[in-house]
Legacy VTK file of the C-alpha trace (Angstrom):
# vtk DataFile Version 3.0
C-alpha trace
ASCII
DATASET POLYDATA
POINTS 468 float
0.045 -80.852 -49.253
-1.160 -77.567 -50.681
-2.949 -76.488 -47.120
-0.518 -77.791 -45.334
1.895 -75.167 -47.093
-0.637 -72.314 -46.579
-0.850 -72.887 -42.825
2.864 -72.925 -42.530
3.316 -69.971 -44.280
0.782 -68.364 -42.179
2.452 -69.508 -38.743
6.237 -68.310 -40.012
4.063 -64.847 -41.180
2.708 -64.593 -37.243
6.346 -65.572 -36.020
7.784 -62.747 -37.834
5.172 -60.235 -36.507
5.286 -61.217 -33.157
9.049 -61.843 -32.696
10.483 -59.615 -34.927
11.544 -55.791 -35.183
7.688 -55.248 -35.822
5.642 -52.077 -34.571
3.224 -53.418 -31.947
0.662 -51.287 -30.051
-2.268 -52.121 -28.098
-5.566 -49.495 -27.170
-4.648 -46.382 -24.835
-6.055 -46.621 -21.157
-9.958 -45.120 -20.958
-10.114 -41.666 -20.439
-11.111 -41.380 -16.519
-13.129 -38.060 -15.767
-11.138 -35.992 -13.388
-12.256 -36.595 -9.985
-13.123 -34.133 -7.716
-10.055 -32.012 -5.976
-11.289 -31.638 -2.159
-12.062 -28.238 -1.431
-9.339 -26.021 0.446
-10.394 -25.381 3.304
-7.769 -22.251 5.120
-6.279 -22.366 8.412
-6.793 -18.825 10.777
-3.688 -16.740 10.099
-1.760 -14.342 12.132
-0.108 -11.580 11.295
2.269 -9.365 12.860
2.642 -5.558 11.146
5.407 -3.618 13.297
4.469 -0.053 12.777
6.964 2.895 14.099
5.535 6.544 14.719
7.696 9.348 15.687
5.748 11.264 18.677
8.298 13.839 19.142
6.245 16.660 17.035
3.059 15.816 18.972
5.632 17.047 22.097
7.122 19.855 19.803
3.339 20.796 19.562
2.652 20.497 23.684
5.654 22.763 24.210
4.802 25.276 21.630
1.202 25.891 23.319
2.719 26.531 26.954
5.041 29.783 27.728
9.148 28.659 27.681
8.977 31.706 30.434
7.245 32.489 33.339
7.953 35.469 35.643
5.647 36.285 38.598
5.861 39.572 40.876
3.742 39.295 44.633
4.578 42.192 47.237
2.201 41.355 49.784
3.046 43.129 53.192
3.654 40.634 55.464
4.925 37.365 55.135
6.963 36.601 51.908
7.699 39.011 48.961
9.305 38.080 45.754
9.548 38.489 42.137
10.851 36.015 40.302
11.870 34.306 36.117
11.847 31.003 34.744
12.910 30.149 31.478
13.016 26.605 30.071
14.995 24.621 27.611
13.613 22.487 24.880
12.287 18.670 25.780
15.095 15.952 25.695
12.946 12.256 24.825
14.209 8.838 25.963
11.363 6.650 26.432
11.583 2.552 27.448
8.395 -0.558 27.419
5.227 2.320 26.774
6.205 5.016 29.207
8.334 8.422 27.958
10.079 10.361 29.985
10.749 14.055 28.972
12.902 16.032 30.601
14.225 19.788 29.936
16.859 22.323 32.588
14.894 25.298 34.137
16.958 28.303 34.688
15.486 30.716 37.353
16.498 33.702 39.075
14.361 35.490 42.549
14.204 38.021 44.685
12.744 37.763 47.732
12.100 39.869 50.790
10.130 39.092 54.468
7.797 40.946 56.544
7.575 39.176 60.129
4.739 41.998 61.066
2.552 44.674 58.965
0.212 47.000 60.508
-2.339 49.175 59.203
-1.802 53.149 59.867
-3.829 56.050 59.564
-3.208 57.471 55.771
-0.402 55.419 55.220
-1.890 51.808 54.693
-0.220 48.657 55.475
3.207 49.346 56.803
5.766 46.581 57.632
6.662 47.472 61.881
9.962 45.105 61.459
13.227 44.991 60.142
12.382 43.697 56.365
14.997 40.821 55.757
15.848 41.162 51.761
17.578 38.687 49.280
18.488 37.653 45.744
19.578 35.492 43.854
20.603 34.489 39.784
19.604 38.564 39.560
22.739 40.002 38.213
24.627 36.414 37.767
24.266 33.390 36.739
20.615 32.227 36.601
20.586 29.029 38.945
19.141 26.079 37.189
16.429 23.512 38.130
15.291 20.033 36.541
12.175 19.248 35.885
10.760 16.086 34.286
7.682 14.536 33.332
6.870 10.749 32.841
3.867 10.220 30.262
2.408 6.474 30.047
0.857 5.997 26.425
-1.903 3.260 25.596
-4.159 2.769 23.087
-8.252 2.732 23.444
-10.318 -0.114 21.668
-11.334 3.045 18.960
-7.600 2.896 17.686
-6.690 6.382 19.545
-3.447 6.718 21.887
-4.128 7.903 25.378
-1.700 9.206 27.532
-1.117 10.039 31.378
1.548 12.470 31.847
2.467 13.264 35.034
5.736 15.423 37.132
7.929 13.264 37.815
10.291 12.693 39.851
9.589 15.930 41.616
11.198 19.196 40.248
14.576 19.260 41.484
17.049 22.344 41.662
20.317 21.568 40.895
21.664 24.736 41.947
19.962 26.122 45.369
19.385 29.615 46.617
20.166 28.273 49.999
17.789 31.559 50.876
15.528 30.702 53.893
13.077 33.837 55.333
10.976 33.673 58.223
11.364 29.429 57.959
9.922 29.368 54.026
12.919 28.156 52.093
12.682 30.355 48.665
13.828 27.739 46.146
11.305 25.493 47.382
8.450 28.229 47.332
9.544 28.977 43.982
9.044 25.257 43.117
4.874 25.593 44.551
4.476 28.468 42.881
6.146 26.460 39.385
3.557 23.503 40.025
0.306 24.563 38.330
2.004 25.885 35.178
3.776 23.140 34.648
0.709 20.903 35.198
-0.603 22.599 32.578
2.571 21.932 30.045
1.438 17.957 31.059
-2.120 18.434 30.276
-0.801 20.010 26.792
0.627 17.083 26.126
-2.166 14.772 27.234
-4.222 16.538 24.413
-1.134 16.555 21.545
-1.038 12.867 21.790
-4.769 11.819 21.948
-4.773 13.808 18.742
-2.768 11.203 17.267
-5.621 8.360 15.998
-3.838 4.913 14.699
-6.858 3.832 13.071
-6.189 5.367 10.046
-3.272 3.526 9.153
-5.291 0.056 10.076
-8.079 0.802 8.133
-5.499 1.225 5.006
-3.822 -2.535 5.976
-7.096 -3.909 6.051
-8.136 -2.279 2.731
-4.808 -3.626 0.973
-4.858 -7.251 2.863
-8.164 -7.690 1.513
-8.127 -6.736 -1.584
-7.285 -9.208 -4.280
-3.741 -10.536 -5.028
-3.235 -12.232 -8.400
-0.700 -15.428 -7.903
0.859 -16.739 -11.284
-1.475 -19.489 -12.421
-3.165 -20.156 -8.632
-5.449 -17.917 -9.158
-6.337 -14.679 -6.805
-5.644 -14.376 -3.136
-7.134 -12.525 -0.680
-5.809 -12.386 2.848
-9.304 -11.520 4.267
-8.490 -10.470 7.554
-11.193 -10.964 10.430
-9.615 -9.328 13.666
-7.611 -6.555 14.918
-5.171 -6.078 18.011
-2.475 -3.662 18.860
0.501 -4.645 20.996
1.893 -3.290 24.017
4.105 0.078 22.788
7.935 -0.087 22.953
9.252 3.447 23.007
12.933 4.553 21.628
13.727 8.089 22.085
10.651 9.935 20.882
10.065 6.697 18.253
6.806 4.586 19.192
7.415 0.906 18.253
4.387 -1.711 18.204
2.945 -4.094 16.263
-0.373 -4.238 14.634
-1.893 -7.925 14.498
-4.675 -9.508 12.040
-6.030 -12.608 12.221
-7.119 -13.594 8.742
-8.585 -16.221 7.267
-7.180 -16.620 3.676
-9.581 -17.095 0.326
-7.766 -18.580 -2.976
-10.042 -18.655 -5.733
-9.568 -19.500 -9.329
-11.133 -16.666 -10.756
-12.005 -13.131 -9.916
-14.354 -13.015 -6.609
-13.614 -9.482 -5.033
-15.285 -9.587 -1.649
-17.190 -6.352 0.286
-14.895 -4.753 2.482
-15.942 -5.444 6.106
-15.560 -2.780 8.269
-12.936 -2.384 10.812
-13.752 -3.908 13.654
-12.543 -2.457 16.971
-9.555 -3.622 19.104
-9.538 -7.436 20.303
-6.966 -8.184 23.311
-4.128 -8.721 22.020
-1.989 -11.858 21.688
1.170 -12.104 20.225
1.258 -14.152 16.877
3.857 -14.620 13.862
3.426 -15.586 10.162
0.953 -17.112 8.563
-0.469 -20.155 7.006
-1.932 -20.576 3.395
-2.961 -23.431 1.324
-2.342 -23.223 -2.235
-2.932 -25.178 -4.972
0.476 -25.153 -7.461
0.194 -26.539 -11.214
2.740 -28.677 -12.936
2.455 -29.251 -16.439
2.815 -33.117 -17.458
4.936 -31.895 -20.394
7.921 -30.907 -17.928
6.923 -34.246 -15.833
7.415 -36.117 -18.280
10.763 -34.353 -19.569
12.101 -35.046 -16.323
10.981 -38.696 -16.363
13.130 -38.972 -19.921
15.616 -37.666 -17.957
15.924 -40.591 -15.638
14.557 -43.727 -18.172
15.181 -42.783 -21.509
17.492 -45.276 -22.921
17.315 -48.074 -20.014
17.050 -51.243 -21.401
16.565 -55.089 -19.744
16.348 -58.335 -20.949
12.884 -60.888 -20.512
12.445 -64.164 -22.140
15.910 -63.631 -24.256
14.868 -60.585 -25.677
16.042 -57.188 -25.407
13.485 -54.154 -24.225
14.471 -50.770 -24.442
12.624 -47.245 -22.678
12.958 -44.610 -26.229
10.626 -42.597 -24.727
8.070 -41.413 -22.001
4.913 -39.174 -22.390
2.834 -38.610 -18.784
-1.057 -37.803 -18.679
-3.558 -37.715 -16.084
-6.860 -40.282 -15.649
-8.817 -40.149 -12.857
-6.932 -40.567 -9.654
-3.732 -41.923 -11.611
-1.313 -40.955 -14.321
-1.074 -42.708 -17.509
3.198 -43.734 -18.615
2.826 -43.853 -22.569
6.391 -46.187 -22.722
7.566 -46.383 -26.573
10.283 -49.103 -26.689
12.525 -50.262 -28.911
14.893 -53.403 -28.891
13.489 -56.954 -30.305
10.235 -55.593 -30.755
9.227 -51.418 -31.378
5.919 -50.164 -30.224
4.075 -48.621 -27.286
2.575 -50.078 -24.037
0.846 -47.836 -21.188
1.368 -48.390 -17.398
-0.464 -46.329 -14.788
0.208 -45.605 -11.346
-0.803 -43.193 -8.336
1.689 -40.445 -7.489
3.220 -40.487 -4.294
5.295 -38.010 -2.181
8.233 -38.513 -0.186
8.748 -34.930 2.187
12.357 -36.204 2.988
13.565 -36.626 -0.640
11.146 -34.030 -2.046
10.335 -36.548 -4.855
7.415 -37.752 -6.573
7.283 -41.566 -7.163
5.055 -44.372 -8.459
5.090 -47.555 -6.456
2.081 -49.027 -7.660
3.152 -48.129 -11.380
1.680 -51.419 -13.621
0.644 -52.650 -16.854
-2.617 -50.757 -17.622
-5.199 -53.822 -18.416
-5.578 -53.353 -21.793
-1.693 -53.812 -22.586
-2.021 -56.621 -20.198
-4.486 -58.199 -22.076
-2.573 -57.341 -25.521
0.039 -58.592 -24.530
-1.250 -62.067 -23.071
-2.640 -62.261 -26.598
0.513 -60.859 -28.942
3.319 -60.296 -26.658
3.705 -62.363 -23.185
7.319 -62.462 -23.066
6.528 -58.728 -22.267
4.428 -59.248 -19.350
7.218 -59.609 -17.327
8.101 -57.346 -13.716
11.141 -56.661 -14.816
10.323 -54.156 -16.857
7.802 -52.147 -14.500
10.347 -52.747 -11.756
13.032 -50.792 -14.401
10.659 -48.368 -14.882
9.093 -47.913 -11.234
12.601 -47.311 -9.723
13.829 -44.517 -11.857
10.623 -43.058 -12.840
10.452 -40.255 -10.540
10.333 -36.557 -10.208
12.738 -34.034 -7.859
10.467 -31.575 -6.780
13.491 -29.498 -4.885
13.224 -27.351 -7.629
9.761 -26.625 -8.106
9.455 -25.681 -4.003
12.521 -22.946 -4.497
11.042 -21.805 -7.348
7.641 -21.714 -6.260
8.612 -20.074 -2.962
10.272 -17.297 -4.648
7.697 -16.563 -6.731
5.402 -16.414 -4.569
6.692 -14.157 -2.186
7.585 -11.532 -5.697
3.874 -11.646 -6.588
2.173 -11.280 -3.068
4.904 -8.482 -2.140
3.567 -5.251 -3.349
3.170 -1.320 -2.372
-0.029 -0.755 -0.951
-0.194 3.094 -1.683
-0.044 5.798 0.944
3.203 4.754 2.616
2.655 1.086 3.019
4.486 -1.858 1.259
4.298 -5.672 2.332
7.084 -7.501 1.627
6.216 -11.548 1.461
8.134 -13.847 2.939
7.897 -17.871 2.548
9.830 -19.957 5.207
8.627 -23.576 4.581
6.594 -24.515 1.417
5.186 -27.974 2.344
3.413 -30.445 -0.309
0.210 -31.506 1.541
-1.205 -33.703 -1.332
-1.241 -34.648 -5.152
-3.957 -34.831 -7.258
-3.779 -35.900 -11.005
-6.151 -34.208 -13.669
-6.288 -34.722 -16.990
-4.489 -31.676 -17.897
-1.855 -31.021 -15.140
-1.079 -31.922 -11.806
-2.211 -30.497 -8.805
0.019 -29.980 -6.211
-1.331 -28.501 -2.986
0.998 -26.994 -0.743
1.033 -25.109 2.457
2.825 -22.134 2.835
4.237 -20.661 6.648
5.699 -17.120 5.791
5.622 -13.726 7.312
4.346 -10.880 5.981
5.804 -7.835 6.779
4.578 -4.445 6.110
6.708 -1.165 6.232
4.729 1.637 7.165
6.409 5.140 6.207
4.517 8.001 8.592
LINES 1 469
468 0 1 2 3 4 5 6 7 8 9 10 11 12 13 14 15 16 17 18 19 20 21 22 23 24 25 26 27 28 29 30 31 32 33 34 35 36 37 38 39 40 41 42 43 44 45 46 47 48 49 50 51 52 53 54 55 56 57 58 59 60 61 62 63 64 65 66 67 68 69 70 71 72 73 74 75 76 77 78 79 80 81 82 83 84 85 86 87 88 89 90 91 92 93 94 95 96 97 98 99 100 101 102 103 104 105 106 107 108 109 110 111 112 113 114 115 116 117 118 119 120 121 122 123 124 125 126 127 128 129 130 131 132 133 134 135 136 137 138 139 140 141 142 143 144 145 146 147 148 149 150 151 152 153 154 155 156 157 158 159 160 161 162 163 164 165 166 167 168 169 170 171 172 173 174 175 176 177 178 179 180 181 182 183 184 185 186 187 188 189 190 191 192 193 194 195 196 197 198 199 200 201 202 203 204 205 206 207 208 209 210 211 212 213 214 215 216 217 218 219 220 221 222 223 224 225 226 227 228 229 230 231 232 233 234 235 236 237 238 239 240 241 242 243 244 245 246 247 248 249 250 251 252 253 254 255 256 257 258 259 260 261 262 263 264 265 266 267 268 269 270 271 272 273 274 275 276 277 278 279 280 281 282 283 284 285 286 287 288 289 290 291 292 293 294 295 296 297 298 299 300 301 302 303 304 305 306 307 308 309 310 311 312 313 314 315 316 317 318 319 320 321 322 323 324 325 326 327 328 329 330 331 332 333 334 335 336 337 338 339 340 341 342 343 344 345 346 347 348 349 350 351 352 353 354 355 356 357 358 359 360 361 362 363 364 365 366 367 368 369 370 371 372 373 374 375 376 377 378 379 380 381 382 383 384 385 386 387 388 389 390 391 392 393 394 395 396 397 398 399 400 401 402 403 404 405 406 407 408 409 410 411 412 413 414 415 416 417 418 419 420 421 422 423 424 425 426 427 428 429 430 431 432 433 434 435 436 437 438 439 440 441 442 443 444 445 446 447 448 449 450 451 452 453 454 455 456 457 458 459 460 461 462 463 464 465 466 467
């Protein structure tokens, strides 16, 4: 009778444990070692610099190193005798695709005489024999005026320096005639041969002001600053680590010389400090028109704020299994291997801790991280088929499962903006790159035992203001 009271005392004492407002707890998961994060490997990026020079002192500079006034004198005997001025007005610009036209107003004034017939006499020399047919014109009134343009086609040679072809055209045209014609030679269009050469030479001038003008200086400083080392919040270090060089086709403005400078880079994100040696500048490839580029990057998110957020959405959901009552108090998120680890303490019939694990997954629509495999872990499994098995029960993990889950919406905005505020930056000597992400896409998660790993790929633009 005696044992028979001892082993029903010990029953009701295992009852009361079991069923009871107890504390019940069975063994964490097994620490999993971290496995190993596949290595990022970059996509070729291109990127688009538009660069604007103004070329109109390079013309200043042609003009300045040619005469704005000519004047010529010939008095041969026979044939055609004049004397004549030409004074010029300032370039006007307007340029269009890579060709500038330049333009200014001659204003010109001549007098001319004709010898049909010279002779040569004893002691006297030459001596015109005919009537000498004399006339003038702009000489003692209003010069007359001429126009004369130019049309200069600018390129760029694989050694970064602009070339340029500058040529008359359309012919020089007089806007107000002489309407002087002597022995068959109209003057005004003499006057326009005799013109030729010099201004030839006022096109040559600016041949040689522009091929002064070397763009490689201003490449060689974007490839300095894209290659140099950016540091990114808690990524690590970026460097753009360009590999080729190309210069569009030039869109002229006025005197202001628009084109674009590309790079093709191939990005390099390491976690610590690696500076690389500069490579040298390599010379022109052909060019092909690109925009933006594309970066992988590895993002961290703490599991303290993933599991705040989880709290967020379980916290205080409660279900019923075998007639008792289970309630989520509170969720704590680590990492283990491949999977996170869901410390659940409950509350309701029974108070204690159980562990589930799952594998994170990604939804791009939502932007949300979710857990669809999230289950017992097996050693509250087997706990609980030993102390607990009213507890092994899907309702619960199903609970859990559909609200644990994480709104990364957020995280992108805030990871995009930050982002493009630490890779923006002034470059020194007139440059400045100003960052800009379009689309920040989640590519993969990978749980550690610290944080999670969230690799992304960024498509931006970066765009670099270049101050000559």
């Amino acid at each position: 009778m005696k044992l028979k009271l001892i082993l029903l005392a010990a029953l009701c004492a295992t009852a009361v444990l079991v069923n009871s407002c107890s504390t019940t707890k069975p063994l964490a998961p097994t620490i999993v070692a971290d496995v190993d994060i596949p290595k990022l490997v970059q996509p070729v990026s291109n990127i688009e610099v538009p660069i604007t020079v103004d070329l109109k002192k390079y013309f200043v500079q042609a003009e300045n190193s040619v005469p704005n006034k000519y004047a010529d004198n010939q008095q041969p005997c026979e044939g055609l005798r004049y004397a004549y001025t030409f004074t010029r007005t300032p370039f006007s610009i307007t340029g269009a695709n890579n060709v500038v036209n330049l333009r200014f107003t001659g204003a010109y004034s001549i007098a001319a005489s004709y010898c049909a017939k010279c002779v040569t006499l004893p002691g006297q020399g030459a001596q015109c024999v005919v009537p000498t047919l004399s006339a003038q014109c702009g000489v003692g009134e209003a010069p007359r005026r001429m126009e004369i343009g130019f049309q200069s086609t600018i390129n760029v040679s694989p050694d970064y320096r602009l070339t340029s072809k500058t040529v008359l055209y359309p012919a020089p045209k007089a806007i107000d005639r002489c309407n002087i014609v002597m022995g068959q030679i109209d003057v005004t269009d003499r006057l326009i041969q005799y013109l030729i050469p010099q201004l030839n030479d006022l096109g040559k001038q600016v041949d040689a002001k522009v091929a002064a003008y070397n763009v490689k200086p201003i490449i060689e400083e974007l490839w300095k600053n894209l290659a140099s080392e950016t540091k990114v919040g808690d990524v690590g270090f970026v460097s753009i680590n360009p590999q080729a060089v190309r210069v569009s086709s030039f869109n002229l403005s006025g005197s202001m010389l628009n084109f674009s400078v590309g790079l093709s880079a191939k990005p390099v994100v390491t976690t610590v400090s690696a500076a690389q040696p500069l490579k040298p500048v390599p010379n022109l490839s052909a060019y092909t028109p690109a925009n933006g580029f594309n970066i992988y990057l590895d993002l961290q998110e703490g599991y303290d704020h993933l599991s705040d957020m989880a709290n967020k959405q379980v916290a205080g959901m409660k279900t019923e299994a075998a007639g008792r009552e289970f309630i989520v108090d509170h969720i704590k998120i680590t990492g283990a291997g491949k999977q996170i680890v869901m410390q659940v303490d409950f509350k309701g019939t029974n108070t204690g801790t159980i562990y589930l694990v799952g594998t994170p997954t990604y939804d791009a629509v939502k932007h949300e991280i979710s857990f669809p495999d999230l289950s017992f872990d097996l050693q509250t499994k087997s706990w609980m088929l030993k102390t607990a098995k009213w507890m092994f029960n899907g309702k619960i993990t199903d609970m859990i499962r559909q609200k644990a889950t994480y709104n990364l919406t957020t995280f992108i905005a805030d990871s995009k903006t930050r982002i493009e505020k630490e890779m923006s930056k002034d470059m020194g000597n007139g440059i400045r790159s100003d960052v800009s992400i379009k689309d920040l896409n989640i590519e993969a998660i990978y749980p550690t035992t610290n944080r999670l790993v969230v690799r992304t790929l960024s498509k931006g633009q970066i765009k670099v203001k270049v101050v000559m």
